[in-house]
N, C-alpha and C positions, 0 to 999 in steps of 0.2 A: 384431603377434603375435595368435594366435587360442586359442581352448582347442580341445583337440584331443580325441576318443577314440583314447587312449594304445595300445589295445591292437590295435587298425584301422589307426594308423597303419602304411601300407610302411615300412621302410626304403631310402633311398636307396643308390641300385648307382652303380659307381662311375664314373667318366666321365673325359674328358682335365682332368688337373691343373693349373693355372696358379699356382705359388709363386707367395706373396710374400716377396719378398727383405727380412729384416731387416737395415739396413748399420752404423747406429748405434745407439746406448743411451746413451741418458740418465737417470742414477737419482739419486733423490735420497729415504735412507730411513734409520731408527736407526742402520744401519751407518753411513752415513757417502754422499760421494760417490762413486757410480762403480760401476762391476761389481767391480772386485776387492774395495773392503771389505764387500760382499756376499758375493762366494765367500766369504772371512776369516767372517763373521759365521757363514754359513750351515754351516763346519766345523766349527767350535768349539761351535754350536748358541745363540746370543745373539749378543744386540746393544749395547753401551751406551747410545746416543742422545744428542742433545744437550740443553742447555736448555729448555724448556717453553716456550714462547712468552709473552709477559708479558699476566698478566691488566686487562683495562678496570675504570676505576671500579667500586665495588660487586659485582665479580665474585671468586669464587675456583673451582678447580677441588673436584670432589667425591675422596672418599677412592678415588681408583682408580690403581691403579698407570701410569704414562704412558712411553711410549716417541717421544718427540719426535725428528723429524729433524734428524739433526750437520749442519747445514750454516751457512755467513755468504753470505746472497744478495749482498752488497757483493762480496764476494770472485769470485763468476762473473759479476756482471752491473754491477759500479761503482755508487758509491752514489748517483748521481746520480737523481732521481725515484724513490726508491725508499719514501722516509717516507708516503708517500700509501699507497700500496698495500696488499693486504690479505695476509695469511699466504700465502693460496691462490694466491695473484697470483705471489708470490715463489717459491714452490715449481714452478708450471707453468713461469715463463721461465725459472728456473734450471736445471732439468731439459732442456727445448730447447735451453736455453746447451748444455749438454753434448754433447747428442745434435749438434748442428749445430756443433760444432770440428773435426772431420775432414771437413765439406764445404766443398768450394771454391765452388762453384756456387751461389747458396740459387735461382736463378728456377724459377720451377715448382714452386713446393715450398709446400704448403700444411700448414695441423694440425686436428686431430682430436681433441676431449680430452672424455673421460668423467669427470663428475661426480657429485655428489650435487646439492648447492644451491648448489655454487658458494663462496661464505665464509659459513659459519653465523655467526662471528664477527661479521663486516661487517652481515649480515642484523639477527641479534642487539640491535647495539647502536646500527643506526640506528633499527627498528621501537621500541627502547625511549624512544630521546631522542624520537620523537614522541609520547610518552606524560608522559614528565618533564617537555622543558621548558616556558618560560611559553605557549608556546601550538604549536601544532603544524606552524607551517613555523618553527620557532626550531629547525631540524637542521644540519645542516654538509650544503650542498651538493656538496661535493668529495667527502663518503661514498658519495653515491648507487649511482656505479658500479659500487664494490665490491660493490654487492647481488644485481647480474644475475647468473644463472649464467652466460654467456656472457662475462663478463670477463676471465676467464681468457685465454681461447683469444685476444681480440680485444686484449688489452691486448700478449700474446706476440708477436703477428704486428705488431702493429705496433714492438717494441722489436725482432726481429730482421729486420724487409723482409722479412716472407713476405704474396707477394700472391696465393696461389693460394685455393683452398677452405679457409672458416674455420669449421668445425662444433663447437658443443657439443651433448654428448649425453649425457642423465639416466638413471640404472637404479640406484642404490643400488648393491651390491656386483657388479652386472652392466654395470655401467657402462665399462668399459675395453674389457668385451669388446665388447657394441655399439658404442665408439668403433673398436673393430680390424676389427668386421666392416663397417661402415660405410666406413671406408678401405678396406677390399680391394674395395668395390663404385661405390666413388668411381675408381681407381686402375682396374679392370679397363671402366669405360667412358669413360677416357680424357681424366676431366675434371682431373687432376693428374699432374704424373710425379713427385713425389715428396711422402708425407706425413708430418707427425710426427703419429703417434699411442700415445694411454694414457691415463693416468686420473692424477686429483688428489684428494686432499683433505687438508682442513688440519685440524690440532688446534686445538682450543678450549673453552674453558668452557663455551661454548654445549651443545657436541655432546658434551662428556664428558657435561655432567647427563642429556643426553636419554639417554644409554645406561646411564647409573646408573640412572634413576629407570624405565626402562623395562624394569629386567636383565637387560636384553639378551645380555650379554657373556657367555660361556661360561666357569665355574671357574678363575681361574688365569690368565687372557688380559686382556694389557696393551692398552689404546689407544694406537692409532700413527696416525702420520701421513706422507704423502710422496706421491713423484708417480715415476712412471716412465713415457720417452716414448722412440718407437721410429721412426728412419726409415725408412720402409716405399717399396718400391716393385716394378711389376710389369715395367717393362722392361729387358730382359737387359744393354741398354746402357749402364745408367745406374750402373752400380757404382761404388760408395763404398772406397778401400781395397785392399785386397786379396781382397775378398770378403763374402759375406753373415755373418753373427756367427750366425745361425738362417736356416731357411725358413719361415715359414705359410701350413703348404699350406690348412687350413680353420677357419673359426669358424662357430662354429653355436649358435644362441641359440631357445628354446622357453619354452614356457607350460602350465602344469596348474594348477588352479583346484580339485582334491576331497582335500585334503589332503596327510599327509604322504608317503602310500604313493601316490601316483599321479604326486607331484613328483620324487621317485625314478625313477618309472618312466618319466617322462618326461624326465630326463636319461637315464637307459641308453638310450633314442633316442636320442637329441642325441648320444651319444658313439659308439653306433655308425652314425650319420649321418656325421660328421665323419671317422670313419677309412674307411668307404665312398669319400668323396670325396677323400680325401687318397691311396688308392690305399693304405692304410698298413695292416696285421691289427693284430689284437689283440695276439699274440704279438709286434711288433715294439715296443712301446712298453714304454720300461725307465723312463722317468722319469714320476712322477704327481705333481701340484702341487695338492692339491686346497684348496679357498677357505673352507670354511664352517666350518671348525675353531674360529676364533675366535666363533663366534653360535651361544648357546644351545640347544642340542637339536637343530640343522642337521647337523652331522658324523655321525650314525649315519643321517641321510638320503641322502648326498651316499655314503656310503663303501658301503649297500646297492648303489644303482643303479653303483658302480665296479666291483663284485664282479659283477656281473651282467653288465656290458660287457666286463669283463677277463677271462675266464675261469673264472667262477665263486667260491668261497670264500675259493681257495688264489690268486685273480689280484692280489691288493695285495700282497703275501706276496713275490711274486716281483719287484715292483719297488721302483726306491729312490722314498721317499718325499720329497717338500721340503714339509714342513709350515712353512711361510713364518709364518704367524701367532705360531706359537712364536717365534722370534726377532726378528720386526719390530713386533708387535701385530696387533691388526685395524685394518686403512686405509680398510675401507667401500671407497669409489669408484674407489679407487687399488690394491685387491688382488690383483686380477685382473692388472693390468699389474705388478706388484709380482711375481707371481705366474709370469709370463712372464721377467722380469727376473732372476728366480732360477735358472731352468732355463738358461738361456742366462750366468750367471753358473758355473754347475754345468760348463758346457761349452766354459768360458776359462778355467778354474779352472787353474793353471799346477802344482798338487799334486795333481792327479788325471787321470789318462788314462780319459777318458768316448771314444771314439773307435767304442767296440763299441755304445754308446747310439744306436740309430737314431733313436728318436722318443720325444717326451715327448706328455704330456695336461696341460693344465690346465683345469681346471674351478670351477663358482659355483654357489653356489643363493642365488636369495630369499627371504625371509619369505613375499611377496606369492605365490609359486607359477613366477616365473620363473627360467629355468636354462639354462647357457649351458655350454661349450666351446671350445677352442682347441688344434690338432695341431700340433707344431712339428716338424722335421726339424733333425738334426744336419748343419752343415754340409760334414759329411765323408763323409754316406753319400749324396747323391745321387739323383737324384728318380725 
């Protein structure tokens, strides 16, 4: 990424489209498993969640409301090798569990999973026993690998024999999306024919306190945790089912560095970049998924530059919104695909006829000045 002048940047015109075919979903989030108890969550407007994950020695969580993912990784993945692993570990393969049960075929199929750190938790409380105990290689070597951020992705591919491209990819709450744009760029030069990609993170003490103690958290907004992962690919052949569950025609990811008015303005690029190339107007985009709702002082950033891309004041107004954050919490890494998740949950929703919805928007901003989107196509209207 580069820092740009915002207001010199062209806009990109639009060129031949190459969907990417979304065929499965894999979700794993406060609702529950799966796309329907999403739809469910996301009608009712809540989530319950499940259990909190159980805190290590000398830990507790801070007074913040928590919104833990309902799920038993035993249950999709047998509990075999499972005591080892870290929160994050269990959430990433248990999500590919899901996504890869409607494929017959896994060869050629590779993942793609956007992160923050990978397990804060794991990080956490190895970094600490090399401080406690009697001398500083007295840690449990089996924790190790839980510390990489690449764990995730490497630990997955090898529990389900995926031997294609194994990428993890860091961005905080823009992380899923660079794991999706990175897969359409992996996928459109031929080095995989099929990828799972999205984003993870996991709840912990660790990362509750950084975001108490930083306040991060915007009024009202629970910490969540979860992972959602999407099998992606770009040849017409290769279909999963009965067809795509969504299109992604484009992801577009940017950078501004002079505050909060120029971060803005540099998403209202990014978004009308992305429908440029998606071939897609303004006008056609009924569904908005936007991401910074749950982080501090972020949503009157995020929701300027939407109104600026969408047709000015009255352009939110006229679409439905899926404020994701409100009923799942903030997921940090796993938002954004969380986020994607929901639109495509909105549009298998079996109580609601979305058919007239051509196209949704999802969108992110960073703390740091970076800012991303993603165009999806209703699978019914066609490219």
């Amino acid at each position: 990424m580069s820092i740009v002048d915002d207001q010199q940047r062209p806009a990109v015109t639009s060129r031949t489209v190459v969907p990417m075919a979304l065929d499965t979903a894999g979700v794993i989030s406060a609702a529950g498993v799966g796309l329907r108890p999403l739809a469910d969550a996301l009608r009712r407007g809540g989530a319950d969640g499940g259990e909190p994950p159980a805190a290590g020695e000398a830990e507790s969580y801070p007074p913040l409301t928590l919104r833990p993912a309902d799920f038993e990784a035993a249950d999709l993945l047998g509990a075999k090798g499972l005591n080892r692993l870290t929160r994050a570990e269990h959430l990433g393969m248990a999500a590919c569990a899901v996504a890869l049960e409607p494929v017959p075929d896994r060869s050629g199929t590779g993942v793609v999973l956007g992160s923050a750190v990978g397990s804060s938790a794991g990080v956490g409380r190895f970094t600490r026993d090399s401080f406690v105990q009697e001398r500083p290689y007295m840690v449990n070597p089996s924790a190790f690998p839980g510390t990489l951020m690449n764990s995730v992705a490497g630990r997955t591919a090898i529990r389900h024999g995926l031997t294609d491209a194994n990428t993890t990819v860091s961005g905080g709450p823009m992380a899923s999306l660079h794991a999706l744009r990175f897969a359409r760029n992996t996928l459109l030069a031929g080095h995989a024919r099929r990828l799972l990609a999205g984003g993870v993170e996991e709840l912990s003490p660790q990362s509750a306190w950084a975001w108490h103690r930083a306040a991060a958290l915007a009024p009202g907004t629970a910490l969540g945790e979860g992972a959602a992962v999407f099998a992606l690919r770009t040849d017409p052949d290769g279909a999963t089912g009965e067809g795509p569950l969504a299109l992604v025609m484009a992801v577009e990811t940017g950078f501004a560095a002079a505050g909060p008015l120029a971060v803005s303005r540099r998403l209202a690029i990014c978004v009308r970049n992305a429908l440029a190339r998606s071939g897609v107007g303004a006008a056609e985009v009924a569904v908005v998924a936007p991401g910074a709702a749950g982080r501090r002082g972020w949503a009157a950033v995020e929701e300027r530059a939407l109104r600026a891309a969408l047709d000015g004041p009255d352009g939110l107004a006229r679409r439905h919104l899926l404020r994701v954050q409100e009923v799942l919490g903030e997921t940090h890494a796993a938002s954004a695909a969380l986020q994607v998740a929901a639109v495509v949950a909105r549009w298998h929703d079996p109580h609601l006829d979305t058919r007239s919805e051509r196209a949704a928007l999802v969108t992110s901003v960073g703390a740091d000045g970076s800012v991303g989107c993603a165009v999806l196509l209703h699978p019914h209207a066609g490219t």
